[in-house]
C-alpha positions, -999 to +999 in steps of 0.1 A: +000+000+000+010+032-007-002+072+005-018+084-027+002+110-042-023+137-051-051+134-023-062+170-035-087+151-058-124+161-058-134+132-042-112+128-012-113+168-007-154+167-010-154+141+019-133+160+040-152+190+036-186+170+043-168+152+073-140+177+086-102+173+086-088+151+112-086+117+091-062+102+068-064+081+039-044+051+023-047+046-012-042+010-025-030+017-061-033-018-072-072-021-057-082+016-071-099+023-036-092+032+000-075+004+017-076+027+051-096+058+059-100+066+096-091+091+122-119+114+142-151+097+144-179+106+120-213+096+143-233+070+124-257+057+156-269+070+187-242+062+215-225+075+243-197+093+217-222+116+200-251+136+204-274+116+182-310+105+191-316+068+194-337+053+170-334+014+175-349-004+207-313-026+202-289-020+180-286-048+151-266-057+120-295-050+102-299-014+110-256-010+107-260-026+072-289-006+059-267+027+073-239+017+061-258+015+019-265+045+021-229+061+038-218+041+009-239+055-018-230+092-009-194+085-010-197+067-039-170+079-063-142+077-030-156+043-020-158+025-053-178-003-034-202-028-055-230-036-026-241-061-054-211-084-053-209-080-015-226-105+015-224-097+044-201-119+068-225-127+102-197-151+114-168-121+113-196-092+126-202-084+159-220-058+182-206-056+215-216-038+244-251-028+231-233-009+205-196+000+226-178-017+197-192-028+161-173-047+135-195-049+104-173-070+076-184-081+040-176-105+021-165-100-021-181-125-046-179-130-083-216-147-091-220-164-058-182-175-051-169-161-025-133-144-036-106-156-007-093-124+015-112-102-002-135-075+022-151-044+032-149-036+068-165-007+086-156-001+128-176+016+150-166+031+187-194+046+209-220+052+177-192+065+153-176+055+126-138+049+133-122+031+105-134+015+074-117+006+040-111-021+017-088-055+006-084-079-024-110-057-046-103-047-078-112-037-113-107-072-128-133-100-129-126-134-138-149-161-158-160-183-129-177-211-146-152-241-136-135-261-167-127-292-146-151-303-123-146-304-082-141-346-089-116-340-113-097-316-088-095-343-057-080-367-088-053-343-093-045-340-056-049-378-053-025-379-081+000-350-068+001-362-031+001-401-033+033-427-034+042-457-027+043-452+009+012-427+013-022-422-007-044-394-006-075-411+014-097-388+028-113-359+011-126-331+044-139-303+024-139-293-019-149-253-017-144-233-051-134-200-043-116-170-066-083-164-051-070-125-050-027-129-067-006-105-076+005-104-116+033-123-125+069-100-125+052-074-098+066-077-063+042-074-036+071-053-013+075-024-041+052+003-053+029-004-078+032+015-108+008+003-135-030+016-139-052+019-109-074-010-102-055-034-120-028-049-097-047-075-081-060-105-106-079-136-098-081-170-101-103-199-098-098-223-077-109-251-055-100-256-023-096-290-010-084-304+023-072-336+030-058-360+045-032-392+036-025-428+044-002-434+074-002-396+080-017-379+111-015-340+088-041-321+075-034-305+042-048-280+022-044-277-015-057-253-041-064-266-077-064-244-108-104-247-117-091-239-151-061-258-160-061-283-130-027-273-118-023-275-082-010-239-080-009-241-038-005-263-008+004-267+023-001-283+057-026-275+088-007-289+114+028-304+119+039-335+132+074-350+130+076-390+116+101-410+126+105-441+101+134-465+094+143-495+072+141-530+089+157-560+070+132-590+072+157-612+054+193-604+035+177-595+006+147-576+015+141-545+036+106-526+042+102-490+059+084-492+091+071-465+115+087-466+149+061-462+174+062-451+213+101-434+205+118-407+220+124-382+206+145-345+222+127-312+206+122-285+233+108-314+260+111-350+255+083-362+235+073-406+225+059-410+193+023-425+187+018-457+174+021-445+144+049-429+146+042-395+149+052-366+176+039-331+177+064-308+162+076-275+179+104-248+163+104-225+197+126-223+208+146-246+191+137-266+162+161-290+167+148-331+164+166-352+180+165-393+186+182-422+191+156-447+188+151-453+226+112-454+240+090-454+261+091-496+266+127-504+249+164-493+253+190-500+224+228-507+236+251-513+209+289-498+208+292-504+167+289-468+157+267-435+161+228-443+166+215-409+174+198-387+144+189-355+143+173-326+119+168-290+122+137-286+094+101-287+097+081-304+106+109-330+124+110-357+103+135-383+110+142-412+087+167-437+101+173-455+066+193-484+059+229-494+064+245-526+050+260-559+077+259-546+113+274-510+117+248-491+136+264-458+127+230-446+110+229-438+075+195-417+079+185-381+071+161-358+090+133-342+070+146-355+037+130-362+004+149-395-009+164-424+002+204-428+018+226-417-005+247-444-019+287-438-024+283-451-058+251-427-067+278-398-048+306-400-070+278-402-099+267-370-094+302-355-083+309-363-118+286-349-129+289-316-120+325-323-129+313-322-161+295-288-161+321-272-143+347-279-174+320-269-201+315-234-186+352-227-177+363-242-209+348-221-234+374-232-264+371-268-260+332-266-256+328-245-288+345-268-306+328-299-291+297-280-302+307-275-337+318-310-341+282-323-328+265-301-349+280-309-383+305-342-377+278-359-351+289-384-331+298-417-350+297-451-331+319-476-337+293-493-365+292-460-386+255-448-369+256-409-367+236-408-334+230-372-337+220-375-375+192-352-383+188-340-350+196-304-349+178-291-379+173-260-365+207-253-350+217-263-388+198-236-404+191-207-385+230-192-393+234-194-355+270-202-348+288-228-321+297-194-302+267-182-297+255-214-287+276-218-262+267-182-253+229-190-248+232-219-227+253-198-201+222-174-201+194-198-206+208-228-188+227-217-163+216-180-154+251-167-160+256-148-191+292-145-180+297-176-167+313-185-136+327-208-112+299-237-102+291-231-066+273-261-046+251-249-018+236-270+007+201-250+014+193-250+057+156-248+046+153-274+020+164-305+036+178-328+014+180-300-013+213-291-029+216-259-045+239-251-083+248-220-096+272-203-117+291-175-097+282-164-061+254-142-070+234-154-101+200-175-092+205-211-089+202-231-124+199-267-104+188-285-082+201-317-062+178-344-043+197-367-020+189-385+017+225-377+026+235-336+019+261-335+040+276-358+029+274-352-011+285-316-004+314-327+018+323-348-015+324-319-036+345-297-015+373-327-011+371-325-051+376-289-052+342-272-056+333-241-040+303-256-015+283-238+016+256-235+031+224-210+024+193-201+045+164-208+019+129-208+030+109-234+009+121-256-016+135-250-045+125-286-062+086-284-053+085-246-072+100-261-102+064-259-116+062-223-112+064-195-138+093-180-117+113-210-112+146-206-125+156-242-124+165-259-151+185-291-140+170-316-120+201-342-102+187-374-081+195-411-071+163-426-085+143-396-068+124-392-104+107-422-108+077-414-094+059-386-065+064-355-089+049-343-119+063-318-144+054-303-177+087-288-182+108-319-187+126-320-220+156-338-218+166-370-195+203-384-186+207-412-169+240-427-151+246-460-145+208-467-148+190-500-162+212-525-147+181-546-129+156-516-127+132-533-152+098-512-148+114-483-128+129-468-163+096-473-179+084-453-153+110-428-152+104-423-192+066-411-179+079-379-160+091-368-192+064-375-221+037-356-203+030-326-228+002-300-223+000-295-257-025-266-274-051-255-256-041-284-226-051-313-255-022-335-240-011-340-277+016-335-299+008-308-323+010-331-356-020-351-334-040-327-333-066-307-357-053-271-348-079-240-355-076-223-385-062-194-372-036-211-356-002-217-375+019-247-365+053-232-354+080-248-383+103-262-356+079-273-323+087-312-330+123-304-313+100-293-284+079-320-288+100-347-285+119-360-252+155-369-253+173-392-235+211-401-231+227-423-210+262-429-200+276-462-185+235-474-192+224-503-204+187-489-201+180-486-235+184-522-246+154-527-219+135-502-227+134-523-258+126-549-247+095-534-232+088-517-262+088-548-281+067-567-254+041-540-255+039-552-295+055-516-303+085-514-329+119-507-315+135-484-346+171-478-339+184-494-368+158-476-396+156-444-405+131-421-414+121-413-450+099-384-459+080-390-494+063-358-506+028-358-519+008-334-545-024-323-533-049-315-559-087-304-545-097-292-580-122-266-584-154-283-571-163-272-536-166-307-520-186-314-493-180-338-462-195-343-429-181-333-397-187-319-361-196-285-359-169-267-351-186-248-321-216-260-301-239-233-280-204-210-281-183-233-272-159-250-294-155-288-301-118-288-308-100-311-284-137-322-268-138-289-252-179-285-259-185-320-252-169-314-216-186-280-210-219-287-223-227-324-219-242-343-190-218-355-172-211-393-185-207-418-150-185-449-159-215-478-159-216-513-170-234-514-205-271-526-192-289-527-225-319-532-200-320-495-189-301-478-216-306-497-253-277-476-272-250-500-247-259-526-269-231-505-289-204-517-261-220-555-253-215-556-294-182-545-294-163-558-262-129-553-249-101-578-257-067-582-237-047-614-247-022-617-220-004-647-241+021-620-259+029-613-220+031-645-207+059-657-237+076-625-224+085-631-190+100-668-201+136-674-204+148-676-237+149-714-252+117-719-230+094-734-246+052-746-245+016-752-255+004-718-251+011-702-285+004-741-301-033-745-284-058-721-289-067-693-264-084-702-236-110-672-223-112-667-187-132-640-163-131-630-129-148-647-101-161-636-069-128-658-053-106-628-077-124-601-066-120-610-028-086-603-028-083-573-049-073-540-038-100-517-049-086-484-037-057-493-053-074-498-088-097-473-083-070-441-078-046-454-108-083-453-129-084-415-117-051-412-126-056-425-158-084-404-160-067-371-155-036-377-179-065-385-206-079-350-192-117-365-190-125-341-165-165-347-168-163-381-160-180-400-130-162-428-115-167-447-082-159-473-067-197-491-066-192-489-109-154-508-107-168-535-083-198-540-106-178-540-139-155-563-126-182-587-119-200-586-150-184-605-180-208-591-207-179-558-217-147-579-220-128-613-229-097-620-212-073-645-231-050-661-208-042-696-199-063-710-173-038-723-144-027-684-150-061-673-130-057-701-098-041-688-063-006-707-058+009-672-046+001-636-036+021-622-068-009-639-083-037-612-067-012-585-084-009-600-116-049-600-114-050-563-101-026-556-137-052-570-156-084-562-139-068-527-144-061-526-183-093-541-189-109-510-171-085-485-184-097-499-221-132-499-209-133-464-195-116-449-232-143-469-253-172-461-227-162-425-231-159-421-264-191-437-270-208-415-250-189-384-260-199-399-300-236-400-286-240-368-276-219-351-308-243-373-333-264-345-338-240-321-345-230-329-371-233-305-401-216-301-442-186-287-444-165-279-478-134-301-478-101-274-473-068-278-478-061-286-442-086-314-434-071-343-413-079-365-440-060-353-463-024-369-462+008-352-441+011-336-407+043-310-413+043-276-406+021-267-426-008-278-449+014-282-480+039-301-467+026-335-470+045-363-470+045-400-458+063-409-432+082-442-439+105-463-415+133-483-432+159-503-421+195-484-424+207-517-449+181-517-470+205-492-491+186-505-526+153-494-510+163-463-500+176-456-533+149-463-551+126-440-529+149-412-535+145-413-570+106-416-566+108-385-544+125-367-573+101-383-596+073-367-576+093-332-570+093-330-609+055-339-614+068-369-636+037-390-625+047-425-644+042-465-625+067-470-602+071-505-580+099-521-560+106-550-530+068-552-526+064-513-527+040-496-553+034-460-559-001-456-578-018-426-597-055-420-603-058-386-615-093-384-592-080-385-559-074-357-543-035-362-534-011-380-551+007-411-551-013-440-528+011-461-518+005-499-516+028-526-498+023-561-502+057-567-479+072-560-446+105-543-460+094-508-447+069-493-425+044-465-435+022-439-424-006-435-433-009-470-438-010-481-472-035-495-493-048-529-484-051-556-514-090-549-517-084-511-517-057-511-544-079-532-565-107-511-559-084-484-573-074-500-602-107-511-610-118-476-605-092-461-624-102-482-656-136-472-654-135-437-653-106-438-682-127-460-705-157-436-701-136-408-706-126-422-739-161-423-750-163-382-748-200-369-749-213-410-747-194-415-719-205-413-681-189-388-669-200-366-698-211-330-675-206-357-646-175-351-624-155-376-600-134-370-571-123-393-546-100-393-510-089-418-490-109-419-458-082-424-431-088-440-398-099-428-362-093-394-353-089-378-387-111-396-411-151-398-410-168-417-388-205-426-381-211-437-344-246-451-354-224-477-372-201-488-345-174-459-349-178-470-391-147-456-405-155-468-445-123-467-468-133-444-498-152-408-497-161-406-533-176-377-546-201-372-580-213-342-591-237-335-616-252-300-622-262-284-588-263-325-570-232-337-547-235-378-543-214-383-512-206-420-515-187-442-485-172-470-500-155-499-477-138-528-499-135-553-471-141-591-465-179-597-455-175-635-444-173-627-405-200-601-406-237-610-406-265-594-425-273-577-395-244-553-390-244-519-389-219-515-411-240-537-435-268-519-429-250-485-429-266-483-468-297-475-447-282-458-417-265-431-438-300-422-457-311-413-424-283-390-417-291-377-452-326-366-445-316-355-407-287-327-421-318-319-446-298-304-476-313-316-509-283-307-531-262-331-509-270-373-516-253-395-491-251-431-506-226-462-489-214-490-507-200-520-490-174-537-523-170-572-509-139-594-516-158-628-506-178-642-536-217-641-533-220-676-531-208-680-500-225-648-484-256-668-494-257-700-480-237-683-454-266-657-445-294-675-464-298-642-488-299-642-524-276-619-544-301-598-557-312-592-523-277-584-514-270-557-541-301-538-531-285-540-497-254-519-520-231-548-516-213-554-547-188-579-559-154-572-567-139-604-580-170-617-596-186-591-614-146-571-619-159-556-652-193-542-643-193-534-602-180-499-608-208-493-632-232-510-614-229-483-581-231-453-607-260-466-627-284-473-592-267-435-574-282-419-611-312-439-610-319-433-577-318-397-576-339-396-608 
């Protein structure tokens, strides 16, 4: 707050002369109003401080408040208070003494929530007015309407505060309130100098207090009711925990609580049972135990039991020490476990290595230009770095200046400096880096053991001490201020932390044993926000048209990891390949350019609206706004018909692929020989799950999928898991009897992917459901998902195709296709199973059709039936052509496009999510026929299908869009001969092509004609 500079305004000079002198005023700049006025009393009420005549019997808030309108209302243009966004607070206004003392305090709200802090307060001494004034009001309104909802918010906390030792289990209280901050760069301590009535902004929040598994604190969190960050927390009481590691056997150790212990911090104090004491920092916040108690003594002259901490709230952690030495290896307060003398020198190397890249500015210039346009070549000949710094390769920016940036970016230092490692007094456990003694910390280091490290780096010759820090430096790496950018820890990152800041990953002497851990580790650091919080990459997403993709965001995009003394990566193949995902070290990437051509027609195609009510549909924003919200549900066609949709189409997990993974290699059995058998769960299963367990990681998966409007409990998992009508589990039958516990968790795995596939296809279908009548003709654009290539823009197109680095022929070949294409020589082109095709009516140019493994390509290629279709195509229209004015296509045009899958193609939920092959378009004078056209295999489909009876379905949709120039029309182009759909489904084929299922083999030469002739019929 500040005195306001020029208090000669009207307004404050009017109230003095209505009032008299005697008072003062201070002006809160950021609010725009009075924070303070007060001084000689101005008499409001009749009382024993003025001469006024009583007019109440007693004195109530009532009378104050009605009183205090209108004192408001004459002093209006001082005042600048709203009575409309104000309540008053009962609870915080008091009369005392018949009217001696009066508080009278309001509370500020933006539509009905209340805004945290944020008052008017009038006091009152004998009947006059003493003091009153303002906080936390401003100019600024926020939208208050949450985007996540207040279930989604106790996920994220669930998700934030739970590990593997505690879990979020207890929601108290979920409040939303706005919360009064400061702007981001402005210091609260320093005078505000921009516009009045603008320094205080707001945000949404909800407030949620709760409590955790084997913890005795009370927490209380805010969560962005926007974003879902958690943007505040912190804890309502403070105990101390003493814990320690116990070794049940020589090669496994559990931490345990140590219950009923004493403990030294100002008065001797015993721990509960669980291990808790109450916490005190006055006089001295000094902890300190040596595992003695209440009923138990420990005598043992091996080394130094006693522990001790100086940071709140008093934890002590005893740890874990190897053979008999009692000397304890424990930390107070810290944040990870012991630090190892292997994990020690790791990281002293580490820094070893920064310290020589700053001081040595020659030798890492020329390191730099050597990566940049030598790479790094391995002993086979693999440039590692190949490709990888396009940008740094192109922008003219030179190794110097490189090396200049990261000082300033990197490390805070545009001079550079000496590295300086400082143990923070605050942060237990927290180890401070910085370049030069003044320049903000660039790092931070996580260990059990500070002391210790830090004592390591001074007897290498680092500069180390000690800082007073208040906080932590690690939990406000989140926060727009944070200037870390270096993250150090022994196995700290696994898990307990979220970040969307993570870009690049090194790992030391990692992978040797940790199996699932680096899987795990690998998650911290593909978590994206994406545009407009989709959670996807921006070449996965449909951005708006207003919105340009930046040329160079994949670099940003993607998350790099390096390893030194590793062997990480050779399992994180290994999961990659057990997962059924391709491991692609050895290939590299080819990029095969495509010609669009959308002629002059302007096509239509059918899509979702691109707003709803306002509210736009891009990334499922209306759908989570505007919707009901969806509650996770078994599919009971008996109350709710349309779940015949998810009974039809179930959930499969084969857990064979898994079960041929974890076997030695040479192994060998039945279970890939026999067929599969199909199993479920029983009520003996279910006994022994854990479903708190299952039900959190569903929330969690919830949250990263950002489904923020969906309902889950814990009634809906229990009853899914019983019902067998949603899924078939494929796993060998002595795999589902009890012969161990690891059993009930290898049940728990599966019971949870089965729900985590459930949940995505139950909310989909629902979130399909309620879009199905939005759907609406657009005009195909040059930008439409379906048309082929995702680079920075919507002419680059390409296909993306993975090749092994040997297949040198291959790759030779390609490159003279791609210079084929660059020169718009359009001629047949086929090698090692690959085959570029032209038709001249589809809208981008070539399709590409494999009929071999040798490469991999995206978008997939053309299946058998679809190239044939093609062809078949292609010779009809040609042969008409040649027939000028007789032909077919005489004042007919034809177009066609390749209908790509889920996500970007065109889809029709009434059909199962029916993605046909083929949009083909025919227009004749002022008439579009829209025709869907899936060449596919019929034989495992019955007549009853919905995407056999789509011919009907998509008639419907016709007449519901209501746009006569626009025909919709499906065609089904079977590959199985008629003669067996017949005695297969008992139908003739007559029957069948009124049905607008045609025959590709059998009737090759007329098919093409035949679906022309009935669209022109038809419409005639």
């Amino acid at each position: 707050m500040a005195k306001k500079d020029c208090f000669e305004i009207i307004q404050w000079q009017n109230f003095l002369n209505v009032y008299g002198d005697g008072r003062r005023i201070l002006w809160d700049a950021r609010n725009g109003r009075p924070n303070i006025i007060e001084g000689k009393g101005i008499p409001f009420y009749a009382g024993t401080g003025n001469t006024l005549e009583k007019n109440f019997e007693t004195l109530s808030l009532e009378y104050l408040h009605e009183k205090i309108i209108a004192f408001a209302e004459q002093n209006a243009d001082l005042l600048r208070i709203n009575f409309a966004a104000l309540k008053l607070n009962t609870q915080g206004s008091h009369i005392f003494g018949n009217g001696r003392y009066c508080v009278v305090q309001y509370n500020y709200y933006m539509n009905d929530i209340i805004v945290e802090g944020a008052q008017v307060y009038f006091r009152f001494n004998n009947g006059n007015l003493i003091q009153f004034g303002s906080m936390g009001i401003s100019d600024i309104t926020i939208p208050v309407v949450p985007v996540i909802s207040s279930g989604t918010a106790e996920e994220n906390i669930v998700t934030a505060f739970s590990n593997n030792l505690s879990r979020v289990d207890r929601i108290d209280r979920v409040q939303l309130k706005v919360i009064p901050e400061i702007a981001s760069g402005q210091n609260h301590d320093e005078p505000y100098l921009g516009k009045e009535g603008l320094g205080i902004i707001y945000r949404l929040v909800w407030e949620i207090t709760f409590r955790r598994s084997n913890d005795n604190e009370h927490y209380m969190a805010w969560v962005d009711a926007h974003s879902g960050m958690i943007v505040y927390y912190r804890g309502l009481n403070l105990y101390g925990h003493v814990t320690g590691q116990i070794s049940l056997n020589p090669n496994y150790r559990i931490t345990m609580v140590f219950p009923h212990c004493t403990v030294d911090n100002n008065g001797t104090k015993n721990t509960d049972l669980f291990g808790y004491y109450l916490y005190t920092d006055i006089p001295s916040a000094t902890s300190t135990s040596a595992i003695n108690g209440q009923y138990f003594t420990i005598d043992d002259n091996c080394g130094e039991i006693s522990l001790s901490t100086t940071s709140s709230p008093g934890n002590l952690d005893f740890g874990f020490s190897s053979g008999t030495d009692c000397d304890t290896p424990g930390y107070g307060g810290s944040v990870t476990a012991t630090l190892a003398t292997r994990d020690a020198s790791d990281i002293v190397e580490i820094l070893q290595f920064i310290a020589r890249y700053v001081q040595d500015r020659a030798v890492s210039i020329r390191r730099i230009d050597q990566v940049l346009h030598e790479g790094l070549v391995t002993a086979s000949g693999k440039n590692i770095f190949e490709r990888r710094f396009a940008y740094l390769n192109t922008s003219g920016i030179t190794a110097e200046q490189i090396f200049d940036d990261t000082l300033t970016t990197i490390f805070n230092a545009p001079a550079g400096g000496q590295i300086y490692v400082d143990n923070l007094k605050g942060a237990t456990g927290e180890i401070a880096l910085r370049l030069g003694a003044e320049n903000e910390a660039f790092g931070v280091i996580n260990v059990g053991d500070d002391t210790k490290l830090v004592k390591l780096c001074a007897e290498k010759g680092m500069e180390t001490g000690e800082r007073e820090f208040s906080g932590s430096l690690f939990h406000e790496i989140n926060l727009p201020h944070s200037p870390i950018n270096l993250l150090i820890g022994s196995k700290k990152f696994t898990e307990g932390w979220s970040s969307w800041r993570v870009s690049t990953m090194g790992l030391m002497n990692v992978g040797k044993g940790e199996g699932a851990q680096i899987i795990q580790l690998f998650g911290r650091g593909v978590r994206l926000k994406g545009y407009a919080m989709s959670l996807k990459r921006s070449g996965r997403i449909n951005l708006p048209e207003e919105v340009e993709r930046p040329k160079h965001i994949p670099v940003m995009e993607t998350l790099g990891i390096f390893g030194i003394h590793a062997d990480y990566m050779a399992q994180f193949r290994d999961f990659l390949e057990e997962e059924g995902l391709p491991a692609n070290d050895d290939r590299i990437e080819f990029l095969l350019p495509v010609i669009k051509n959308l002629g002059t027609q302007k096509l239509k195609t059918i899509r979702l609206k691109k707003e709803i009510n306002g509210v736009t549909t891009e990334f499922g924003d209306a759908f989570r706004k505007l919707a009901p919200i969806p509650t996770l549900q078994k599919p009971d066609t008996n109350t709710d018909s349309s779940m015949t949709y998810l009974r039809k189409n179930q959930v499969v997990l084969n857990w064979y692929p898994r079960i041929q993974a974890m076997k030695s290699a040479g192994v060998t059995g039945a279970d890939a020989e026999a067929a599969p058998n199909q199993a479920h769960f029983s009520s003996h299963h279910m006994a022994l799950f854990n479903i708190d367990y299952i039900y959190f990681e569903l929330e969690r998966f919830k949250a990263e999928r950002g489904w923020y409007n969906l309902n889950i409990s814990r009634s809906a998992i229990m009853e899914l898991l019983t019902d067998q009508s949603w899924y078939q589990l494929l796993i060998p039958a002595e795999q589902m009897t009890v012969t161990s516990f690891d059993r009930v968790l290898l049940w728990q795995e599966i019971a949870l992917a089965l729900l985590k596939k459930y949940t995505e296809r139950y909310y989909t279908f629902r979130k399909r459901e309620w879009e199905l009548p939005h759907l609406e003709y657009r005009e195909l654009s040059a930008d439409d998902p379906n048309l082929v290539g995702s680079g920075s823009s919507p002419d680059d197109a390409y296909y993306r195709i993975l090749i092994d680095r040997s297949q040198e022929e291959i790759i030779s070949k390609l490159e003279e296709l791609k210079d084929a294409i660059k020169k718009g020589e359009l001629k047949p082109w086929e090698f090692h199973g690959i085959k570029a095709i032209w038709c001249g009516r589809h809208l981008y140019q070539p399709l590409l059709y494999l009929n071999s493994k040798v490469v991999e390509i995206t978008p997939a290629p053309l299946s058998k039936g679809e190239w044939l279709f093609i062809e078949d195509l292609k010779d009809y229209h040609d042969s008409e052509q040649a027939k000028n004015g007789a032909g077919f296509f005489h004042n007919r045009e034809l177009y066609l496009l390749r209908n790509l899958s889920r996500g970007k193609g065109v889809g029709f939920f009434e059909a199962g999510n029916f993605h046909p092959d083929f949009i083909l378009w025919l227009i004749e004078s002022n008439c579009q026929h829209v025709i869907f056209i899936d060449p596919k295999g019929i034989r495992n489909i019955g007549p009853t299908d919905p995407k056999v009876q789509f011919y009907a379905t998509i008639k419907e949709i016709e007449t519901r869009l209501g746009d006569p120039r626009v025909k919709l029309e499906s065609f089904i182009v079977s590959n199985t001969p008629s003669s067996t759909m017949q005695s297969q489904w008992g139908t003739k084929k007559e029957e069948m092509l009124k049905h607008h299922i045609v025959f590709q083999e059998e009737d090759k030469d007329t098919y093409i004609n035949m679906m022309f002739s009935s669209l022109v019929t038809h419409s005639r």
